[in-house]
N, C-alpha and C positions, 0 to 999 in steps of 0.2 A: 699490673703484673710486675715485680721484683725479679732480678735477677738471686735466687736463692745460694746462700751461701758466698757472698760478692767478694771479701777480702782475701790478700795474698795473692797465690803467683800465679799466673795465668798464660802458658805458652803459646808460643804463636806455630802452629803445629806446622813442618815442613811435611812433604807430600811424596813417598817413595814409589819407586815404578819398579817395572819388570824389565827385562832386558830385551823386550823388545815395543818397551815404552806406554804400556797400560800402569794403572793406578796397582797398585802391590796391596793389593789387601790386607794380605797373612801379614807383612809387613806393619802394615798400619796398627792393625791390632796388637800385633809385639811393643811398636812403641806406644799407643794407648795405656798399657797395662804398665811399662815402665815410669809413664809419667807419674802412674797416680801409685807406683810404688815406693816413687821421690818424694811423694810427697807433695802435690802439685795442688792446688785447689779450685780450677778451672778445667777446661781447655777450649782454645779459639781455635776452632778446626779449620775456617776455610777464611784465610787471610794473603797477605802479597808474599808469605813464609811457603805457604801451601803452591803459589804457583796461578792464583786463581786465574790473573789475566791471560792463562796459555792453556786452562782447562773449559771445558765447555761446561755451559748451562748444567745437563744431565750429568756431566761427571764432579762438577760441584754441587749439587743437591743428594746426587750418593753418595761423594764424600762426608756431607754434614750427617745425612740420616744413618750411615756406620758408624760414625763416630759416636753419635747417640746411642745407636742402639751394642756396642761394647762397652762405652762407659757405664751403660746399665746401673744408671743414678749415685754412681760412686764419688762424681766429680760434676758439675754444671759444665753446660758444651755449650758456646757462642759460636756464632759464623756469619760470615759477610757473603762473599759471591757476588759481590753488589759493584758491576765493573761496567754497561753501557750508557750509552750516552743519553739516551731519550728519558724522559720522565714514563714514559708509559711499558717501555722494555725495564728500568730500574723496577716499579712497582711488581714486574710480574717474579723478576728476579728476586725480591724483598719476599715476596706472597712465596711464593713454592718454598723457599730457604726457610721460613716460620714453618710451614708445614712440614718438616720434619723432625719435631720435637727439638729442636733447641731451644734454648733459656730466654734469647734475643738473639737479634736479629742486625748486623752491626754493618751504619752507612758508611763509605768511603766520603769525606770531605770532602774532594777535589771530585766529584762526580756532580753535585751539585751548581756548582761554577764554573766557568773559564777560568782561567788563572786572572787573568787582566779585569776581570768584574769584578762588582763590589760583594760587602755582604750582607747587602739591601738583594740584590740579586737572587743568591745563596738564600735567604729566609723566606722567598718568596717561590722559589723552586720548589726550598722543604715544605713548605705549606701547603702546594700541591699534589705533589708526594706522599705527605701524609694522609691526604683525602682521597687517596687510591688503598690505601694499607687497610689492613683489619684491626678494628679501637685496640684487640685485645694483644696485638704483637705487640712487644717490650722493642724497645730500638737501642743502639749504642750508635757513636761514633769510632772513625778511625782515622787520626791524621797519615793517610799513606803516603809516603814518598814517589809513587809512580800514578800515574805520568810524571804526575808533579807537585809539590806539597803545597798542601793548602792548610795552614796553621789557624784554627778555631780563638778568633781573638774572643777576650772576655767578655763580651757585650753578646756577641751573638751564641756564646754558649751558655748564659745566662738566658737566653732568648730559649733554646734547649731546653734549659732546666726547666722553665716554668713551664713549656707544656703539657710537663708530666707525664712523657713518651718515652723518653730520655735516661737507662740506667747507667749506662758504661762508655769511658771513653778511655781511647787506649793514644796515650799522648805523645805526641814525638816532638817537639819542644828544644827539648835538651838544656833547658836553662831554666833554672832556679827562680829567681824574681819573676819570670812569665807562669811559673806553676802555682808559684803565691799566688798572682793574681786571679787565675781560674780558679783555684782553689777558693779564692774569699767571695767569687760571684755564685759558686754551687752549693756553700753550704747549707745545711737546712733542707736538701732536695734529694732527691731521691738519685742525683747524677751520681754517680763515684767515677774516681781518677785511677788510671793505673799510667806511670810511668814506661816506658817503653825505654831510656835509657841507663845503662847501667853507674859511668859515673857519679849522673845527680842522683842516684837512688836512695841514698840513705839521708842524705840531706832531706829530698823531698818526703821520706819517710817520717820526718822529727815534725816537716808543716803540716802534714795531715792526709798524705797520697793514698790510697785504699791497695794500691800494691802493684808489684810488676807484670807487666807484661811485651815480653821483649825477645827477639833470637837469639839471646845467649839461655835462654832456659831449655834452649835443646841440646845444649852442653850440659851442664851440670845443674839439672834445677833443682836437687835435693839442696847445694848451696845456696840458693836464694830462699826457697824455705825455709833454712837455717835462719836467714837472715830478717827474713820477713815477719818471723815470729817472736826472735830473740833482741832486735836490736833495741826496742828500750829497756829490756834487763840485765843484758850484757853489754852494756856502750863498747868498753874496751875491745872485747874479745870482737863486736861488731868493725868497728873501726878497723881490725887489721885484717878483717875479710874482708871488707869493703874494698879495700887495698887492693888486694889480690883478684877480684871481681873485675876491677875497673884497670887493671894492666890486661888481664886474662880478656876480655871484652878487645881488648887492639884486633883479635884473629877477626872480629867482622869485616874488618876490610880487606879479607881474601874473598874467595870465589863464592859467595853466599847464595843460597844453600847450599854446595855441592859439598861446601868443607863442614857443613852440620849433619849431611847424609855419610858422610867418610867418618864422622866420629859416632854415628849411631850404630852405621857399618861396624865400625872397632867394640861397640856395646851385643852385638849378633842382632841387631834388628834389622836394618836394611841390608840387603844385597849387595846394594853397589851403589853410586853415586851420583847415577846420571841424573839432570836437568833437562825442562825445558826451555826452562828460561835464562840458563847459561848453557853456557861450552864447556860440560865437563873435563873433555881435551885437555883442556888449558888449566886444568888441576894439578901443579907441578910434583914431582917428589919430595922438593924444599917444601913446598904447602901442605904433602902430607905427615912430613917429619911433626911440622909445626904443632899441625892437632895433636901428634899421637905424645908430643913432649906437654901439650896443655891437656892431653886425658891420662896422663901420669900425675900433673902437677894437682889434678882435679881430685883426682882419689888420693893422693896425697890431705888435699885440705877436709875432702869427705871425713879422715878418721881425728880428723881434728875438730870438727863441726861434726859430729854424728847426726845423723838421720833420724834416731831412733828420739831424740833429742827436739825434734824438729817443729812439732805441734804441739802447743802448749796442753 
C-alpha cells in the first residue's frame, strides 16, 4: 500500500478546543476545509502539532477518523498517535489509528529507543513492532522533538526503506548535507522525504525532498504551495519567497501552537487559543501583535504568489 497522491505540502494539523477544553469539532472541520482550499496536498492530522502526547488514546483515534471522514478523499490524511512506551501498547495504538481509514500510519522515532541506545536496539524493537501490525498498514516515520529527538541516521533508514513498510518520513534534520545523505540511501524505494524545515527547504527541494511538511503550514500554506510546485520554473520569483518564508518561520519560537491557534483565530477558524500543552496565559499582546503583523505580511505575499496559480 502507497501513500496516494504523496508530493507537496503536508501540514502538521494543530488541534482546537472549546472553552472548556474538549476537542472543537466545528473548528476542526473549518480548518480541514481551509487547508485543502490553500491548497494543501496531505494532511498529518494527529502529530506533536495536534497535542497528541496530552490527548488520550480515544480522543486521538477520533481525531484521525474526523479528519478522514471531512477530508472525504479530497486530500490523503496520515496520523501518528503513536506516543507509549511498551511495544505491545505501541502496536495497539499503530492498529486502532490504521483502522480509521488513514493513508498510514506514522511511528514516532524516539519511541522506539532510549535516547542513550543504539540503532541496533531501535531495528530490533521495529522488528517486533512490525510483527504486531497488520502486513497491510502503510507506516511512515516522524523525527519528533519530544521527549527527545532521535534523528533516523542513514543506515538505519535504509534499513526502513527495504522493508517495504516504510512510505513517509517527516524530517527534522534541519541540515542540508544529512538530507542528501537520507535522500541517496532511499532512492529507488518507495520511502519519500518531507522536510519539516523551512529554511533548508528549497534547497532540499533542488536534491530531491518530496515536500514539506512542517508548522509554519498552519500560517500560510497556500505559500508553500506556491512554492512547492513553482520553484523549478520560477527560480527567481522562488528565491525571494523563500526569503520571506525562512525570516517569516522566526515566529516558531513563540508559544507554539497557541500563536498558530491565534492566527487560525484571526482566519474565523478556531475560537480561541487555548493549549494543553502550553500556557496560553503566557501568550503576550507583543506575541499577538507579531502574528497579526505576519498575517498582514502573508496576504501581502498571497497576491503576489496567487493561489490560483498554485498547482500546476
Amino acid at each position: 500500500m502507497e501513500i496516494n497522491n504523496p508530493n507537496g505540502v503536508w501540514p502538521t494539523m494543530i488541534t482546537p478546543y472549546t472553552e472548556s477544553g474538549e476537542i472543537d469539532f466545528a473548528a476542526l472541520e473549518r480548518m480541514i476545509d481551509w487547508f485543502i482550499q490553500n491548497k494543501v496536498d496531505g494532511l498529518f492530522a494527529v502529530c506533536q502539532s495536534s497535542e497528541m502526547f496530552f490527548l488520550s488514546l480515544e480522543e486521538r483515534v477520533k481525531l484521525a477518523a474526523f479528519v478522514v471522514e471531512k477530508a472525504a478523499g479530497r486530500v490523503p490524511v496520515i496520523a501518528s498517535g503513536h506516543i507509549s512506551d511498551s511495544l505491545e501498547d505501541q502496536a495497539r495504538e499503530l492498529t486502532l489509528m490504521g483502522e480509521t481509514g488513514v493513508e498510514a500510519v506514522i511511528l514516532i522515532s524516539n519511541r522506539l529507543a532510549e535516547q542513550h541506545e543504539s540503532d541496533d536496539v531501535w531495528k530490533a524493537n521495529a522488528e517486533k513492532l512490525l510483527e504486531r501490525l497488520p502486513d497491510h498498514l502503510a507506516l511512515g516515520i516522524y523525527e519528533c522533538p519530544y521527549p527527545y529527538k532521535r534523528l533516523m541516521s542513514p543506515s538505519l533508514l535504509k534499513w526502513c526503506a527495504d522493508t517495504g513498510r516504510f512510505f513517509f518520513l517527516k524530517d527534522t534534520c534541519c541540515d542540508v548535507e544529512m538530507l542528501k545523505e537520507k535522500l541517496s540511501v532511499i532512492k529507488g524505494t518507495p520511502l519519500k522525504l518531507y522536510n519539516a524545515n523551512t529554511a533548508t527547504l528549497l534547497e532540499s527541494l533542488k536534491l530531491g525532498v518530496d515536500g514539506y511538511s512542517g508548522v509554519m503550514a498552519n500560517f500560510h500554506p497556500d505559500l508553500y504551495a506556491w512554492l512547492l510546485h513553482h520553484w523549478d520554473q520560477q527560480p527567481e520569483e522562488a528565491d525571494r519567497l523563500m526569503n520571506a518564508l525562512s525570516v517569516a518561520a522566526f515566529i516558531e519560537r513563540q508559544l507554539y501552537p497557541v500563536n498558530a491557534k491565534y492566527y487560525q483565530m484571526l482566519e474565523g477558524i478556531t475560537s480561541n487559543y487555548r493549549s494543553r500543552s502550553r500556557n496560553h496565559e503566557e501568550f503576550t499582546a507583543t506575541n499577538r501583535l507579531e502574528v497579526e503583523q505576519l498575517r498582514r505580511l502573508s496576504k501581502e505575499l498571497s497576491k503576489q504568489f496567487p493561489l490560483t496559480a498554485a498547482v500546476n
